[in-house]
C-alpha positions as CSV (number, residue, x, y, z in Angstrom):
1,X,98.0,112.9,89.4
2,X,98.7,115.7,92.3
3,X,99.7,119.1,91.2
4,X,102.6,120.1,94.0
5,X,102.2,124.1,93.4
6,X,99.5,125.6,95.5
7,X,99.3,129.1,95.1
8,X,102.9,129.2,94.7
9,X,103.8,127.4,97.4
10,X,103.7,124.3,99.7
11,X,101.9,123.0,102.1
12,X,103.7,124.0,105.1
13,X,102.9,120.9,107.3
14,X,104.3,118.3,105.3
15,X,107.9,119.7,106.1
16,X,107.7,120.8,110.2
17,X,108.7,117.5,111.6
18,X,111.9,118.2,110.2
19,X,113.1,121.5,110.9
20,X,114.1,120.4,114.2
21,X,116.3,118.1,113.9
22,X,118.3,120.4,110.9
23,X,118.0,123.2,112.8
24,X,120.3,121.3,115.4
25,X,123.3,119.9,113.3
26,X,126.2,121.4,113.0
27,X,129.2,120.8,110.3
28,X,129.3,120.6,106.6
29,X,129.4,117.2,105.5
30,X,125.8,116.1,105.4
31,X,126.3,112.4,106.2
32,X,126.5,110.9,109.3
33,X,129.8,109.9,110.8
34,X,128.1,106.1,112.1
35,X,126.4,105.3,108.8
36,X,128.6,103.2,107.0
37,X,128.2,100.0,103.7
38,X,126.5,98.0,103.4
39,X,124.4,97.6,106.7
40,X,122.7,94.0,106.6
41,X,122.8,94.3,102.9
42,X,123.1,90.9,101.0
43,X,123.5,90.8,97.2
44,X,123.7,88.0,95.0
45,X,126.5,87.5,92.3
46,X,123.3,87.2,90.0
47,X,122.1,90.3,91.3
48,X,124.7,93.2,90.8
49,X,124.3,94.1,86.9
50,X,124.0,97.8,86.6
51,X,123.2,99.4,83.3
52,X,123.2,103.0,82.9
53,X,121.2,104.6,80.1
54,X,123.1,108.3,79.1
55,X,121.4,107.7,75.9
56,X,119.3,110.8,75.9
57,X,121.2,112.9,78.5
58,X,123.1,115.8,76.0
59,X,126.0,115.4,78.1
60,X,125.0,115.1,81.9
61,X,127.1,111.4,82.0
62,X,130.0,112.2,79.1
63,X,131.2,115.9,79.4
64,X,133.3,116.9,79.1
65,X,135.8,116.1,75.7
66,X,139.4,115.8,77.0
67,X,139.0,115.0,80.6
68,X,137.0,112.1,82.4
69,X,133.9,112.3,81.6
70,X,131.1,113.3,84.6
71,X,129.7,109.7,85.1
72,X,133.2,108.0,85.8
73,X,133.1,108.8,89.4
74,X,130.0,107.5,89.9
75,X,130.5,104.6,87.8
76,X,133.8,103.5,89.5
77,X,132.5,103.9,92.5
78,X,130.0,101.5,92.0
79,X,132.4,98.6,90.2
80,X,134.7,99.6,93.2
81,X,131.7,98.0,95.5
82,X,131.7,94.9,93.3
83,X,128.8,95.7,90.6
84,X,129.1,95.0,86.7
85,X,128.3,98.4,85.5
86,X,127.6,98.8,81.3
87,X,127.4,102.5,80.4
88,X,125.5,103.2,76.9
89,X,125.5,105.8,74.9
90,X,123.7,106.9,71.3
91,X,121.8,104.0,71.4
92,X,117.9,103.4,70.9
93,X,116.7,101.4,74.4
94,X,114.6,97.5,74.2
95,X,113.1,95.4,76.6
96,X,115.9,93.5,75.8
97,X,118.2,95.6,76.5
98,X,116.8,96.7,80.1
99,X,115.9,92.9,80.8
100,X,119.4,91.7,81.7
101,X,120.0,94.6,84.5
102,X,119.1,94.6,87.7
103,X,119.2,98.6,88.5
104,X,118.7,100.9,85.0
105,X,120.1,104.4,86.2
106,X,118.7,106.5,83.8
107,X,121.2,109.7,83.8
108,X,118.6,112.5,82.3
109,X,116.8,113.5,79.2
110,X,117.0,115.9,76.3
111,X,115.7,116.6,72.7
112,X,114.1,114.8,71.1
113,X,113.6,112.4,74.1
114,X,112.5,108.4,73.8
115,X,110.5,107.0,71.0
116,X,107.1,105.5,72.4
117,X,108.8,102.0,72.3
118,X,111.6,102.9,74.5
119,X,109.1,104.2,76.8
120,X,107.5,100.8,76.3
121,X,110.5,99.2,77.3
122,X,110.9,100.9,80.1
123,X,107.4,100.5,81.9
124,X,107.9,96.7,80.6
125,X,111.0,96.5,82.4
126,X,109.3,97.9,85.7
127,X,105.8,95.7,85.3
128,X,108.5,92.5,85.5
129,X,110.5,94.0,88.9
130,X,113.0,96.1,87.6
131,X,114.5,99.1,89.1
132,X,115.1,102.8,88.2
133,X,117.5,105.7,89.5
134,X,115.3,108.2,87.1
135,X,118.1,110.9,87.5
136,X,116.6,114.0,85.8
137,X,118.0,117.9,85.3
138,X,117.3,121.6,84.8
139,X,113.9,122.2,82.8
140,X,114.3,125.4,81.3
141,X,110.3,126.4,79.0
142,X,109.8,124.2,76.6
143,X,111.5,121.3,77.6
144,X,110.4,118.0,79.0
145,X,111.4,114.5,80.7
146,X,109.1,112.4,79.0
147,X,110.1,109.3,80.4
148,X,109.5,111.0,84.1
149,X,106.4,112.0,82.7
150,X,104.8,109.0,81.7
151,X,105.4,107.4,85.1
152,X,103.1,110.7,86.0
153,X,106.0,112.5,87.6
154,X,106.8,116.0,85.9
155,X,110.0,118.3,86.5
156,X,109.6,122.2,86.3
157,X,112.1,124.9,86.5
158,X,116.0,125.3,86.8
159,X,116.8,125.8,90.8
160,X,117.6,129.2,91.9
161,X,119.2,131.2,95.0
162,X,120.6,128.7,98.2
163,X,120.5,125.6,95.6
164,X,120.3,123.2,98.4
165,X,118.1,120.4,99.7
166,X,117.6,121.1,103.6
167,X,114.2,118.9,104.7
168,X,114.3,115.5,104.6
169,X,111.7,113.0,105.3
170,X,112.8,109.6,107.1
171,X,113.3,106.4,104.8
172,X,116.0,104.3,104.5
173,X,117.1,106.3,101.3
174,X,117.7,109.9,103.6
175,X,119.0,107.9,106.5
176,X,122.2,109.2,108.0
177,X,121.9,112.8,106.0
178,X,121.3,115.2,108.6
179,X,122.6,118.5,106.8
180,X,121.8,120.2,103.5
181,X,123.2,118.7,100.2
182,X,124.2,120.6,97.3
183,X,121.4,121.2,94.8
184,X,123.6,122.1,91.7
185,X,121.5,123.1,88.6
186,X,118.1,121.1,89.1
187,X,114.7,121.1,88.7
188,X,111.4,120.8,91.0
189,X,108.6,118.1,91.2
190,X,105.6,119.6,90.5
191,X,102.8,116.3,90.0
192,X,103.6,113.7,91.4
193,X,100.9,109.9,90.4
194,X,98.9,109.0,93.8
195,X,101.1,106.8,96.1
196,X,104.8,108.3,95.7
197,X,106.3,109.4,98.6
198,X,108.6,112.6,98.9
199,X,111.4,112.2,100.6
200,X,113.5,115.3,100.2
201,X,113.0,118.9,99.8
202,X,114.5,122.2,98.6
203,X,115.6,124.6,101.5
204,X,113.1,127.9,101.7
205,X,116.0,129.8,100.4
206,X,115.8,127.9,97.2
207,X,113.1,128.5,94.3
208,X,112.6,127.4,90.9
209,X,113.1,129.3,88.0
210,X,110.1,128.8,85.8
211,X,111.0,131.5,82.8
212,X,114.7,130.9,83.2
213,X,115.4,134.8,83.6
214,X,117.3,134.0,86.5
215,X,114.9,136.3,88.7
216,X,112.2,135.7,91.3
217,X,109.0,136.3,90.0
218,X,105.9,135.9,92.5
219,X,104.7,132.9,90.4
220,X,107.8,130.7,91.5
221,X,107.5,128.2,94.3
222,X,110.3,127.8,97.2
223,X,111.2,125.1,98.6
224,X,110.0,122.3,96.2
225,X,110.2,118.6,96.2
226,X,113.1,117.1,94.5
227,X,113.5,113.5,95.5
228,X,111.5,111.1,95.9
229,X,110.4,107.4,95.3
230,X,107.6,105.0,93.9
231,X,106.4,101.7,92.9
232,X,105.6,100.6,89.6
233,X,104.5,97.2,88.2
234,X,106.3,94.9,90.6
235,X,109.5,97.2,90.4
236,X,110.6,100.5,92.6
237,X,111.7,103.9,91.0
238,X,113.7,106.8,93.2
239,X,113.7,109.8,90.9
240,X,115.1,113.1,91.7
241,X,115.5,116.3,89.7
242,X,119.5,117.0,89.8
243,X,121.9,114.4,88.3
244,X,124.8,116.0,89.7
245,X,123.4,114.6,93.6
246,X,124.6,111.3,92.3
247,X,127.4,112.0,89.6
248,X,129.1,114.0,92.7
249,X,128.7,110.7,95.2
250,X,126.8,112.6,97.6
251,X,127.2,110.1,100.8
252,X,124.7,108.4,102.5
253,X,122.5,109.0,99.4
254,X,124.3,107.5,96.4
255,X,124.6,104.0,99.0
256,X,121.3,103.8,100.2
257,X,119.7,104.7,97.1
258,X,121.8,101.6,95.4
259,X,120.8,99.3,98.4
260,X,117.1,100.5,98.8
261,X,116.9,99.8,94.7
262,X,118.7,96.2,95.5
């Protein structure tokens, strides 16, 4: 495992190729105006079962009470592209469970986490070619994302200042998004296992918040990883550290994400 905090910050050369091309976009949007679904994209009718575990998320797919809950748009949005989608909730996981879906999204983590068998599950599900959106959150001290974690990628910190991803590395999964996204209330990568790939970045202007006394200390890192992807077994994970870059349809990314994973 790779720690990504040097000194309290990043290798600068990892993120120069990019700069350029930011630096000469214009507009708010993000996306491109030419990338459109679902490119040479073929799927199955076998192969569009979507399950998506809010089983340990304290709220990140169901809040609110009274309203639609956060997950909806993200879940109608993908039935409205012709997947089955299942939503769970208060439920303990199986390699049953994950077995019958093609793409687990796994919409975040909170106290008290999985049980060791429904981490079992999970890396069973992988080992036999299944495929995770590990969608994580805001880490404030103390707390963990276990299931991240034993795939050797760990989340730090609640993101702080400009709260925006601005460096992007090229992959099908950032193609088309050519200006910053929204970073709402996430977290940094900070170890990453040897042979994931980074693939976006937090802007300079963004740190992470590692006592959660929403001030900049010397010891906290700017412009952190927060997206990236990795194989596992015979499957593929894309993890990222902020939920909310899916749950709020963030185009190209929600799209290529579900067609890289498919």
């Amino acid at each position: 495992m790779r720690s990504l905090i040097k000194g309290g910050f990043l290798r600068l050369c990892c993120f120069l190729a990019t700069v350029a091309l930011i630096a000469a976009c214009d507009g708010d949007t993000g996306t491109s105006p030419t990338t459109s679904w679902p490119k040479t994209m073929t799927i199955t009718a076998k192969e569009r079962r979507i399950l998506v575990d809010a089983t340990k998320g304290n709220g990140i797919w169901w809040c609110c009470p009274g309203r639609p809950h956060q997950g909806k748009a993200l879940a109608d949005h993908l039935r409205g592209r012709g997947f089955e989608v299942t939503e769970l909730s208060d439920t303990r996981i199986t390699s049953d469970m994950l077995a019958g879906s093609d793409v687990v999204i796994r919409a975040g983590e909170y106290y008290p986490g999985y049980s060791p068998s429904e981490i079992q599950a999970y890396h069973n599900y992988l080992a036999d070619g299944g495929n995770l959106l590990l969608l994580s959150d805001y880490q404030r001290p103390g707390w963990r994302d276990t299931l991240a974690e034993s795939f050797g990628i760990v989340f730090h910190g609640i993101s702080r200042g400009e709260n925006r991803l601005d460096r992007f590395e090229p992959h099908p999964i950032t193609d088309g998004i050519f200006l910053p996204l929204s970073y709402i209330a996430g977290s940094g990568i900070t170890e990453l296992p040897p042979g994931a790939q980074i693939l976006a970045y937090m802007s300079w202007g963004t740190y992470l918040d590692l006592n959660d006394n929403d001030r900049k200390e010397d010891n906290e890192p700017r412009g952190m990883p927060a997206l990236g992807r990795m194989t596992f077994g015979q499957g593929e994970i894309v993890f990222g550290g902020d939920a909310n870059l899916w749950l709020v349809l963030s185009q190209p990314l929600v799209d290529n994400t579900i067609y890289w994973l498919f």
